[in-house]
C-alpha positions as CSV (number, residue, x, y, z in Angstrom):
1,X,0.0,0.0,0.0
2,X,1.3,3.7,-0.5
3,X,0.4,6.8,1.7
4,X,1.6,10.0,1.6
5,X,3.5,11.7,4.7
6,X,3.6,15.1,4.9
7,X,6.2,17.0,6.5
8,X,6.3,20.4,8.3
9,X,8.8,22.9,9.8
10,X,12.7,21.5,10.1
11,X,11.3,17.7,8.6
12,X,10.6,19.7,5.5
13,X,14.1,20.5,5.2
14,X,14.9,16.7,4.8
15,X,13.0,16.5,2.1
16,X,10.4,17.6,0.0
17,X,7.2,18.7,1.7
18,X,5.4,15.5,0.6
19,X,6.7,12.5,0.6
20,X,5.1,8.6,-1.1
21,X,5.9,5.6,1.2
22,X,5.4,2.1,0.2
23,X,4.2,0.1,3.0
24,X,2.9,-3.9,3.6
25,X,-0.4,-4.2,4.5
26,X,-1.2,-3.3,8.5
27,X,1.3,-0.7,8.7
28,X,1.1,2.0,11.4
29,X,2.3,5.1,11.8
30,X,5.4,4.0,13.7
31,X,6.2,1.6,10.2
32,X,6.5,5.1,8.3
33,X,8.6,6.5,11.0
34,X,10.7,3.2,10.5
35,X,10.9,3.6,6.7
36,X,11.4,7.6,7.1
37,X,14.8,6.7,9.3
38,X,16.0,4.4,6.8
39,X,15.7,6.8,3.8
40,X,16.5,10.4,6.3
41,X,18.5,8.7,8.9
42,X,19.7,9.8,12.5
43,X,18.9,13.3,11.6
44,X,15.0,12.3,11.1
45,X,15.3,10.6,14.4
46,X,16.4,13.9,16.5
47,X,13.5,15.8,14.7
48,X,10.9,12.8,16.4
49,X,12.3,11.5,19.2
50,X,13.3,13.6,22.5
51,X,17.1,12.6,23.0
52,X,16.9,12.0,26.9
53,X,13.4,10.3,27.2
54,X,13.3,8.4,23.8
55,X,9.6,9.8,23.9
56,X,8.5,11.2,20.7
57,X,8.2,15.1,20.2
58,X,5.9,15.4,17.2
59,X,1.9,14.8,16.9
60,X,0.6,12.6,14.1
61,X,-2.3,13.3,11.9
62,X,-3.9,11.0,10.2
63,X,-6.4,12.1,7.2
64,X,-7.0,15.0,9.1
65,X,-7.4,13.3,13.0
66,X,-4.9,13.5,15.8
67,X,-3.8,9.5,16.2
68,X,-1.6,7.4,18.2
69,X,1.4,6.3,16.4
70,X,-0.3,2.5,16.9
71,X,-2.5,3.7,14.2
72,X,-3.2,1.2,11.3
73,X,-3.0,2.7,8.6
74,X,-4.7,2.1,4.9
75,X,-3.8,2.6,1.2
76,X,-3.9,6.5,0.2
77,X,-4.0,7.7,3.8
78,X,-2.5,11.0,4.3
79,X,-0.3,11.4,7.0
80,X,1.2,15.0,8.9
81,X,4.0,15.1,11.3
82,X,3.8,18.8,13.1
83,X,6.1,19.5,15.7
84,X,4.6,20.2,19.3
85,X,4.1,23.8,19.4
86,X,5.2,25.1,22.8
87,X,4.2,28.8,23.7
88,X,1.7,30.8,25.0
């Protein structure tokens, strides 16, 4: 199956702003994080993952829904990876 990840902020910078992932069947959003490292390496990493906790740092959406990166995923799903915004 293929979906499409988009990227925002320093992720952009990686790559283009939208980016086609081939995927097996039952995929979740953890599997494109998985496939993202392979083709962006440790730099794509630091942009997720918080160094010291391991815990990630970014919010997925998911055809236009906040979801867990457990998410199962289907063919043609759209998928954003935003940065928390901190601030007030």
């Amino acid at each position: 199956m293929k979906v499409k990840v988009k990227l925002f902020f320093k992720l952009a910078d990686l790559s283009t702003d939208i980016v086609e992932v081939e995927l097996e069947d039952g995929a979740t959003i953890m599997s494109v994080i998985e496939k993202l490292s392979i083709l962006y390496g440790s730099e794509l990493e630091r942009q997720i993952y918080d160094a010291e906790t391991g815990s990630c740092i970014v919010e997925f959406i998911v055809n236009q829904r906040h979801e867990m990166p457990s998410k199962q995923l289907r063919d043609g799903d759209e998928i954003a990876i935003l940065p928390f915004v901190v601030g007030g």
